[in-house]
PyMOL commands that place a pseudoatom at each C-alpha (Angstrom):
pseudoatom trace, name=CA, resn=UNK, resi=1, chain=A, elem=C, hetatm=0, pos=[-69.448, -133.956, -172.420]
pseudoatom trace, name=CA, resn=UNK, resi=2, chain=A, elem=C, hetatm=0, pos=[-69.984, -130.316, -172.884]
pseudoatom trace, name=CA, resn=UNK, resi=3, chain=A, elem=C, hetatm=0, pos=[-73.829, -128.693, -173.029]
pseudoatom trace, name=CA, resn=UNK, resi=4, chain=A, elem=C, hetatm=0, pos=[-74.560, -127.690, -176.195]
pseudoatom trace, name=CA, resn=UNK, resi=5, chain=A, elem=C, hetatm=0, pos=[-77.079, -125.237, -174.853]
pseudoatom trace, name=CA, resn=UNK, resi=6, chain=A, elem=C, hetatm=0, pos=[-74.828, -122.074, -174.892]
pseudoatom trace, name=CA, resn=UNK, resi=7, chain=A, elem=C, hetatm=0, pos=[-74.105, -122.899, -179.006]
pseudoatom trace, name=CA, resn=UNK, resi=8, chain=A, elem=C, hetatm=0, pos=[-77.964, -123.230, -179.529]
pseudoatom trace, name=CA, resn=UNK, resi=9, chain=A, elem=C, hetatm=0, pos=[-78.615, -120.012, -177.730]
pseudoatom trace, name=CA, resn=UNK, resi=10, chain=A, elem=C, hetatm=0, pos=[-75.794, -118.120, -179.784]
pseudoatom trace, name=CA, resn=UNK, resi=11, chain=A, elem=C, hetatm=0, pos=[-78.016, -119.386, -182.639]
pseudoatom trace, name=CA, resn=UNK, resi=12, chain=A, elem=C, hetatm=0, pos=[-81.030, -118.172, -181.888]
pseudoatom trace, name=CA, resn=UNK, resi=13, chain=A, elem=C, hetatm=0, pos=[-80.014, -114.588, -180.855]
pseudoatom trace, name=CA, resn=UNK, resi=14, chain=A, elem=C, hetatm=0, pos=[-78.197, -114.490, -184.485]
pseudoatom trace, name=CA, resn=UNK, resi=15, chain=A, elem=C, hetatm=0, pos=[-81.192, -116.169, -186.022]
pseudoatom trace, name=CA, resn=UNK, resi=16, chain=A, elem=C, hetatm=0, pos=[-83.077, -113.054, -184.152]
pseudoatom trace, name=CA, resn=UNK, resi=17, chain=A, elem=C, hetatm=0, pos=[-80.723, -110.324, -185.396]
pseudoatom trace, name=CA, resn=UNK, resi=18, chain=A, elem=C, hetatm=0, pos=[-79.921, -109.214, -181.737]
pseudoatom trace, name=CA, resn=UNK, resi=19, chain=A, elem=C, hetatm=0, pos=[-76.794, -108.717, -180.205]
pseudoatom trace, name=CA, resn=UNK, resi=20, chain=A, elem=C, hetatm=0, pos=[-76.203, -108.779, -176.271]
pseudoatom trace, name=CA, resn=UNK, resi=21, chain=A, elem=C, hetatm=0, pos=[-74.151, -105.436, -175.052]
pseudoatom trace, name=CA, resn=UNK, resi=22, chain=A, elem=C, hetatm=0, pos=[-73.014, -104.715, -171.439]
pseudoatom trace, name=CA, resn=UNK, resi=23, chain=A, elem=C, hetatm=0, pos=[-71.105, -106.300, -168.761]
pseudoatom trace, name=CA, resn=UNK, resi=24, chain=A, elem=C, hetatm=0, pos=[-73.122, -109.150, -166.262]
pseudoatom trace, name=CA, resn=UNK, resi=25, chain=A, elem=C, hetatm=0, pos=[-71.736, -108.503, -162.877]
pseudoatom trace, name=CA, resn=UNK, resi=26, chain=A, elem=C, hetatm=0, pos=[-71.170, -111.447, -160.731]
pseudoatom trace, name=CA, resn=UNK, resi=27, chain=A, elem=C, hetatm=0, pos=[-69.762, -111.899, -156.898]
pseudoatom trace, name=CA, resn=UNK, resi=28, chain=A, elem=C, hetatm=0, pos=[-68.436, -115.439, -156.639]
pseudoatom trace, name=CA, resn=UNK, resi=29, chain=A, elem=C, hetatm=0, pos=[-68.108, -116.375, -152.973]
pseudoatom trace, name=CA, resn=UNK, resi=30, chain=A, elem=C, hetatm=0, pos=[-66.795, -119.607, -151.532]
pseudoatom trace, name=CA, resn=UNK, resi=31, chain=A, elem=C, hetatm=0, pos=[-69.468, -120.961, -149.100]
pseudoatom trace, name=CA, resn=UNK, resi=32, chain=A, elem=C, hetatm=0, pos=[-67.978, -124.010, -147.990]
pseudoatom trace, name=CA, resn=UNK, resi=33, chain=A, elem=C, hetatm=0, pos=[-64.491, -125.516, -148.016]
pseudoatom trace, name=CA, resn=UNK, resi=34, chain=A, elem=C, hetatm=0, pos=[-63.495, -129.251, -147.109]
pseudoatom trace, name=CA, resn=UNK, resi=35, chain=A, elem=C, hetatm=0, pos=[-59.720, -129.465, -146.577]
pseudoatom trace, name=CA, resn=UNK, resi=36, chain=A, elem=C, hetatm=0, pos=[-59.995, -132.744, -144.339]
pseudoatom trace, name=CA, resn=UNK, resi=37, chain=A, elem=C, hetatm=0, pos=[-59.957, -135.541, -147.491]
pseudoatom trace, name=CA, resn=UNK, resi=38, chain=A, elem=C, hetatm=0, pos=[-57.446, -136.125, -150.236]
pseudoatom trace, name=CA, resn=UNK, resi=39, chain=A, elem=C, hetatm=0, pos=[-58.902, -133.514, -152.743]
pseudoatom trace, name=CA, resn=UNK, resi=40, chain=A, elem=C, hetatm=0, pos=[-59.539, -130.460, -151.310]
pseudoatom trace, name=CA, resn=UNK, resi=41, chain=A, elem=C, hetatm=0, pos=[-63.459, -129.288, -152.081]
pseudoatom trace, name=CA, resn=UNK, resi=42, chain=A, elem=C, hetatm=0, pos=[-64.924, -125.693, -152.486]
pseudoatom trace, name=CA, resn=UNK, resi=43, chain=A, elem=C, hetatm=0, pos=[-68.788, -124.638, -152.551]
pseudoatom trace, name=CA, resn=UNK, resi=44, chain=A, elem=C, hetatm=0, pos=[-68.766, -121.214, -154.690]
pseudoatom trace, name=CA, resn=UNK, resi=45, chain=A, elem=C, hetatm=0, pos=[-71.960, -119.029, -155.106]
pseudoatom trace, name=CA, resn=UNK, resi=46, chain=A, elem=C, hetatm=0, pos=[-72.050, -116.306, -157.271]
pseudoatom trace, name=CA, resn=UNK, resi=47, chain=A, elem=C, hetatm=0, pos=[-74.709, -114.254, -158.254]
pseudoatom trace, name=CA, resn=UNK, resi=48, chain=A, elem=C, hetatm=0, pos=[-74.890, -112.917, -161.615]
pseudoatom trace, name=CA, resn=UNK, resi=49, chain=A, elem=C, hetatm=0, pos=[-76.804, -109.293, -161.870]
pseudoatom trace, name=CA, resn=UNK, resi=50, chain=A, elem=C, hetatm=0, pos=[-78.236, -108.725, -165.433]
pseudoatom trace, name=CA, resn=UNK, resi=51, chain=A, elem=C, hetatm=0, pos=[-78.912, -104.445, -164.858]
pseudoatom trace, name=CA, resn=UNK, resi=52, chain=A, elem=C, hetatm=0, pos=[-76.015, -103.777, -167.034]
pseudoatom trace, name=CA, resn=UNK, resi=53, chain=A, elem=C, hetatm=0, pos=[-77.476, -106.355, -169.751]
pseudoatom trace, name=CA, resn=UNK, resi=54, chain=A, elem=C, hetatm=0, pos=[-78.726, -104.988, -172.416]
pseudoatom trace, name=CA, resn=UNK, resi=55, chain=A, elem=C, hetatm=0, pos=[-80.061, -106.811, -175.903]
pseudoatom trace, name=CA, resn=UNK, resi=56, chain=A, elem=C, hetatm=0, pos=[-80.154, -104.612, -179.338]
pseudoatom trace, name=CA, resn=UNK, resi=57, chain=A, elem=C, hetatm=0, pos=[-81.931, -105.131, -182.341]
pseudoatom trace, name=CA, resn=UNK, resi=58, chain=A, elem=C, hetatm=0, pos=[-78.696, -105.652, -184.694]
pseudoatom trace, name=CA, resn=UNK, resi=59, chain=A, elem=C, hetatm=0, pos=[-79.661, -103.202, -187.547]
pseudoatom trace, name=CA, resn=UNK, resi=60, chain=A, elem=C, hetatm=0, pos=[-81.125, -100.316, -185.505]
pseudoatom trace, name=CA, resn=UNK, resi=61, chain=A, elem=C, hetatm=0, pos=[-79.456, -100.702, -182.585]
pseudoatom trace, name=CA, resn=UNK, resi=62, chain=A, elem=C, hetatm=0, pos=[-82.728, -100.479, -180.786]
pseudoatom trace, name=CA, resn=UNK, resi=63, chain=A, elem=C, hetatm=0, pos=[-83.101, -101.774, -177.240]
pseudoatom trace, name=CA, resn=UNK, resi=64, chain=A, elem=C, hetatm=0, pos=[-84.761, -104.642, -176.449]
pseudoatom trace, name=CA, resn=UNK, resi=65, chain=A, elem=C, hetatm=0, pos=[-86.436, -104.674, -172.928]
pseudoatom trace, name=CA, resn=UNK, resi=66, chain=A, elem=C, hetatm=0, pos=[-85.883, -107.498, -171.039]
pseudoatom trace, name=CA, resn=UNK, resi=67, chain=A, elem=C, hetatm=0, pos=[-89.850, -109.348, -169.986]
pseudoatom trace, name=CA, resn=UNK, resi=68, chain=A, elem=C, hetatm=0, pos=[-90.761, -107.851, -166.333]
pseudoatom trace, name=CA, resn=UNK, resi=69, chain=A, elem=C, hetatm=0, pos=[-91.153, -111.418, -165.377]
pseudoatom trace, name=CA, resn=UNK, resi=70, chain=A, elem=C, hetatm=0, pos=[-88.081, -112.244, -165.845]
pseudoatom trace, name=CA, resn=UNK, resi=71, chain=A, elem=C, hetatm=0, pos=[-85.498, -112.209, -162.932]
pseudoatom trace, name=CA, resn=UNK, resi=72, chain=A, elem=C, hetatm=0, pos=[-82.689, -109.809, -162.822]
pseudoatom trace, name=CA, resn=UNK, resi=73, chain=A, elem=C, hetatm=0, pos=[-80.475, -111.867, -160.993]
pseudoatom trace, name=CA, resn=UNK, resi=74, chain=A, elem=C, hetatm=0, pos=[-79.234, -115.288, -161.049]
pseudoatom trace, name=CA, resn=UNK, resi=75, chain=A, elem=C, hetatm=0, pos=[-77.975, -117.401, -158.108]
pseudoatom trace, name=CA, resn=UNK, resi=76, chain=A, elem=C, hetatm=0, pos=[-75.149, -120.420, -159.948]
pseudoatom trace, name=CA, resn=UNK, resi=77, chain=A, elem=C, hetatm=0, pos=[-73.659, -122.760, -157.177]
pseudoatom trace, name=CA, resn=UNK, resi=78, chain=A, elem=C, hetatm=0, pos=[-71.202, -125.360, -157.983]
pseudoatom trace, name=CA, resn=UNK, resi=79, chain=A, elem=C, hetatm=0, pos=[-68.287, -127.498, -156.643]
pseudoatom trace, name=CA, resn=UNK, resi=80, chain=A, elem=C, hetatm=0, pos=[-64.800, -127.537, -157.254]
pseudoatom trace, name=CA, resn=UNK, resi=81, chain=A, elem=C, hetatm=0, pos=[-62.168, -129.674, -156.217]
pseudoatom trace, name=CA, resn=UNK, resi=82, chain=A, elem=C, hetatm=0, pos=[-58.149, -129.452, -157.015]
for i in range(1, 82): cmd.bond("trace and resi %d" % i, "trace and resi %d" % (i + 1))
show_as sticks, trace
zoom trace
């Protein structure tokens, strides 16, 4: 079952009157790869970099800083099989 998470936050930056602007760079890496069973497995890291990110107030087009506590980049690991 999918995360409804992403739909909620969609929500809430509408509810806000923000929109999101910019490009999130990412380097997804494999880490790890099993070849040796009957599905092949893959560890993959990427890293997603928010400096590009940018958040707008929707009627002024204002920028919205980002907190300075909060991170600028993001570490996401997950595995994949075939």
């Amino acid at each position: 079952m999918a995360s409804r998470k992403p739909v909620l936050d969609l929500v809430r930056i509408k509810q806000a009157g923000t929109v999101a602007t910019g490009e999130l760079g990412h380097e997804p890496e494999v880490t790890e790869l099993d070849t040796t069973g009957t599905l092949p497995k893959a560890t993959v890291q990427d890293c997603l970099d928010l400096p590009a990110w940018k958040t707008l107030q929707a009627k002024t087009g204002e920028t919205i800083p980002l907190p300075s506590t909060q991170p600028r980049r993001y570490v996401a690991t997950t595995t994949v099989e075939k």
